[in-house]
N, C-alpha and C positions, 0 to 999 in steps of 0.2 A: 310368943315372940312375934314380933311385926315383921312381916313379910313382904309387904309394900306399901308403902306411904306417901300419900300427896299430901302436898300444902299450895295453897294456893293456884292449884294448879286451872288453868285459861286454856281449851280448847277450840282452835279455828274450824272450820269446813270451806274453803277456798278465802273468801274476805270477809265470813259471817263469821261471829263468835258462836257456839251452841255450846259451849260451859265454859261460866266465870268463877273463877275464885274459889275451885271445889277444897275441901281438904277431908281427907279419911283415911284409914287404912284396913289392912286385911290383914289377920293374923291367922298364926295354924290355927285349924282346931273352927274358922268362922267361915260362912255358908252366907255369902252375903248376896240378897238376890237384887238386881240392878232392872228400872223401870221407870215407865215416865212416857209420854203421849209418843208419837213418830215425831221425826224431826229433833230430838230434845237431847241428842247427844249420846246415846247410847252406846253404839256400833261404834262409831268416834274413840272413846271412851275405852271399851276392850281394847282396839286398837295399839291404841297409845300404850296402854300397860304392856304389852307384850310386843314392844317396839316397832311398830308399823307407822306409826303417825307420830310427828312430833309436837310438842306443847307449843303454844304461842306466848309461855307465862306460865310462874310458881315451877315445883321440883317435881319429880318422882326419886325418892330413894328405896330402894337395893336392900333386904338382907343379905347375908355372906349366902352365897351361891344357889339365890333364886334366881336370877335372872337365866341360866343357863338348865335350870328346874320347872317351867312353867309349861304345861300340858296345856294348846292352844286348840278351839276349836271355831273355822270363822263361820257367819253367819250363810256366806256362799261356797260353793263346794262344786267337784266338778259334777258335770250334770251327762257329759257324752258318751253317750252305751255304744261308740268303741275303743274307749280307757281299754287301753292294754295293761292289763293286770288283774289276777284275783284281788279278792276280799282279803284272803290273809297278807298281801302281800305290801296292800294298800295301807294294812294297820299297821308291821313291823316298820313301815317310815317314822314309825314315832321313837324308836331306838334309837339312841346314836350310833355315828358309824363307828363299827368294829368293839362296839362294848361288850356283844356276847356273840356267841358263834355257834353253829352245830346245833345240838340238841338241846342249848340251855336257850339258845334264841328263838328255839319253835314252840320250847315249853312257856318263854314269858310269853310271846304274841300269843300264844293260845289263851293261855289262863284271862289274859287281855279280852278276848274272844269273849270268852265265857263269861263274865262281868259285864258285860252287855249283852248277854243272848243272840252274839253273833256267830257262836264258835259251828253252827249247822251248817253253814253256806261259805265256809271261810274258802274254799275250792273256787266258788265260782264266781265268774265276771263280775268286776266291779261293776262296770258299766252295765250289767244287764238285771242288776238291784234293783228293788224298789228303791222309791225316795226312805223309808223310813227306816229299811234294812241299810244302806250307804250310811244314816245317819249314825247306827250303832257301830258299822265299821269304821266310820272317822271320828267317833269317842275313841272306841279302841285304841285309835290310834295316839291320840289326844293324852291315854292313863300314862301311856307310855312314857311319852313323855315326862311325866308328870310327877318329881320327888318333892315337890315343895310345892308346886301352885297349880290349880288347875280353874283356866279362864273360858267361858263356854260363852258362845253368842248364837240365843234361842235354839241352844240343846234338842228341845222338843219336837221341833219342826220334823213335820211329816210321820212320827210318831204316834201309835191312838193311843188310848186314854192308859190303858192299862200299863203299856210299855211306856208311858213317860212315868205313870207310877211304878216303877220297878225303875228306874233313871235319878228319882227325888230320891226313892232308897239309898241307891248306890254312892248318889251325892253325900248322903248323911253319913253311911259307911266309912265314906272314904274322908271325908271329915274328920272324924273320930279315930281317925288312923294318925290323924297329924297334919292333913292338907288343910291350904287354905282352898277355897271355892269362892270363886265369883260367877257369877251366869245371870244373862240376860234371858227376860220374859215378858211375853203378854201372861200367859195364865197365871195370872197371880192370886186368887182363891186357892188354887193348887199347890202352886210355888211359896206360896207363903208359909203353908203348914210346914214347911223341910227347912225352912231358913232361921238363921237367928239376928240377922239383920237383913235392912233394908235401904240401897239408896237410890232412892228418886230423885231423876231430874224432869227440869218443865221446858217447857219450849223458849222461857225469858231465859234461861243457861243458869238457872238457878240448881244446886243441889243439895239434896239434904237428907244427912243420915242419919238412922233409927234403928232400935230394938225392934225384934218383929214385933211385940208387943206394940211396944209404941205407937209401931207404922197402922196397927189394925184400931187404932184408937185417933187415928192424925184425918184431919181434912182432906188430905194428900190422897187416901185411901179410897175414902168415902167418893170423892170426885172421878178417881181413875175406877173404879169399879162404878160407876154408872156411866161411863163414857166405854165403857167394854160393854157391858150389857144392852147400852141404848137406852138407858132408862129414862 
C-alpha cells in the first residue's frame, strides 16, 4: 500500500527551485534511500513530507492515517549540554500525549532504547551525550513515533561504522514489520546494500527513482561515488 505519494511535485528554497517535477512514492514494506550532491534538495525534501516546508507545485497525498504515523528524525538536533533532561526522557517525546501511562509507557520507551543500543545511558543527560549516543536517543525517539512511516535525515551522523551497521539492520527490520523507510545519506556503498530503492536528486532539481538494482547499474551511481571518493 502507498503510503505517500508525490506527483509532480516543485520544491522551492527561498526564490531558487532545488526539485522540479518529482513524482514517487513510498509504500510499506520499501526502504527508499534518498541522495544526490549538497545543495540538490535533499533536507528540502524530508522536510516537506513530514510537513515542515511547503511545495511550490504538484501534490503530496496521504494514506488513511500516515500523516499523524510518521517517526521524524531532522538532520540538526539540539546540541546544548545543558538540555535539561535525560536520555530516557528525550526519547518518550516521540509518544503522543497520554496514549500510554505508568509502566506500559516506561516499558515502550525502553524497548525503544534497546532497538538502538541506547537503553545503558537512558538515565543520563541528554546534554552530556556524545554526538552519536544523542543520535540513537533521537531515533528512539523517532520509532516511537513511528506506526506507518519513518522519515530519517542522515540517521548516521556521528555514529561509527559498526553502529550505523546495526541502524541499516534495524531499518531492514523494521521494514519488514510493515514500515515504510525513507532516509537521507552520503554513505551510500553502505546504505545501499539495506535499501530496495533509490531516489537521487542533482543540483538541476532533477529526480529519479530506481531499484537499488538499478541505481548500482545507472550513471547516477558511478558519478556520485567518485565524487565521494575524490576519484
Amino acid at each position: 500500500m502507498a503510503l505517500i505519494t508525490a506527483q509532480n511535485l516543485t520544491l522551492s528554497y527561498g526564490q531558487r527551485v532545488v526539485v522540479r517535477d518529482l513524482s514517487f512514492s513510498l509504500s510499506e514494506g520499501q526502504r527508499i534511500l534518498v541522495c544526490g550532491e549538497n545543495g540538490s534538495g535533499k533536507s528540502t525534501l524530508v522536510r516537506t513530507l513530514v510537513g515542515l516546508h511547503s511545495p511550490s507545485g504538484g501534490t503530496l497525498t496521504y494514506g488513511e492515517g500516515v500523516r499523524g504515523g510518521i517517526g521524524y528524525l531532522p538532520q540538526k538536533t539540539p546540541q546544548d549540554a545543558s538540555f535539561p533532561a535525560t536520555a530516557f526522557e528525550v526519547a518518550s517525546l516521540g509518544l503522543r500525549e497520554g496514549s500510554l501511562r505508568g509502566a506500559a509507557r516506561r516499558k515502550r520507551v525502553t524497548q525503544a532504547l534497546s532497538r538502538t543500543s541506547a537503553e545503558a545511558f537512558a538515565s543520563d543527560s541528554f546534554g552530556a551525550l556524545s554526538g552519536g549516543q544523542r543520535q540513537r536517543v533521537l531515533l528512539s525517539r523517532a520509532l516511537l513515533s513511528a506506526s506507518k512511516a519513518l522519515i530519517l535525515d542522515e540517521p548516521s551522523t556521528g555514529l561509527d561504522g559498526a553502529v550505523t551497521h546495526e541502524l541499516y539492520h534495524l531499518l531492514r527490520s523494521l521494514s519488514r514489520e510493515g514500515l515504510g523507510v525513507l532516509f537521507v545519506s552520503h554513505d551510500i556503498a553502505g546504505a545501499l546494500d539495506f535499501s530496495t530503492h533509490v531516489l537521487h536528486l542533482t543540483p538541476q532539481g532533477e529526480g529519479h527513482f530506481y531499484t537499488a538494482e538499478e541505481y548500482r547499474a545507472s550513471a547516477h551511481f558511478c558519478t556520485l561515488c567518485r565524487e565521494v571518493h575524490h576519484v
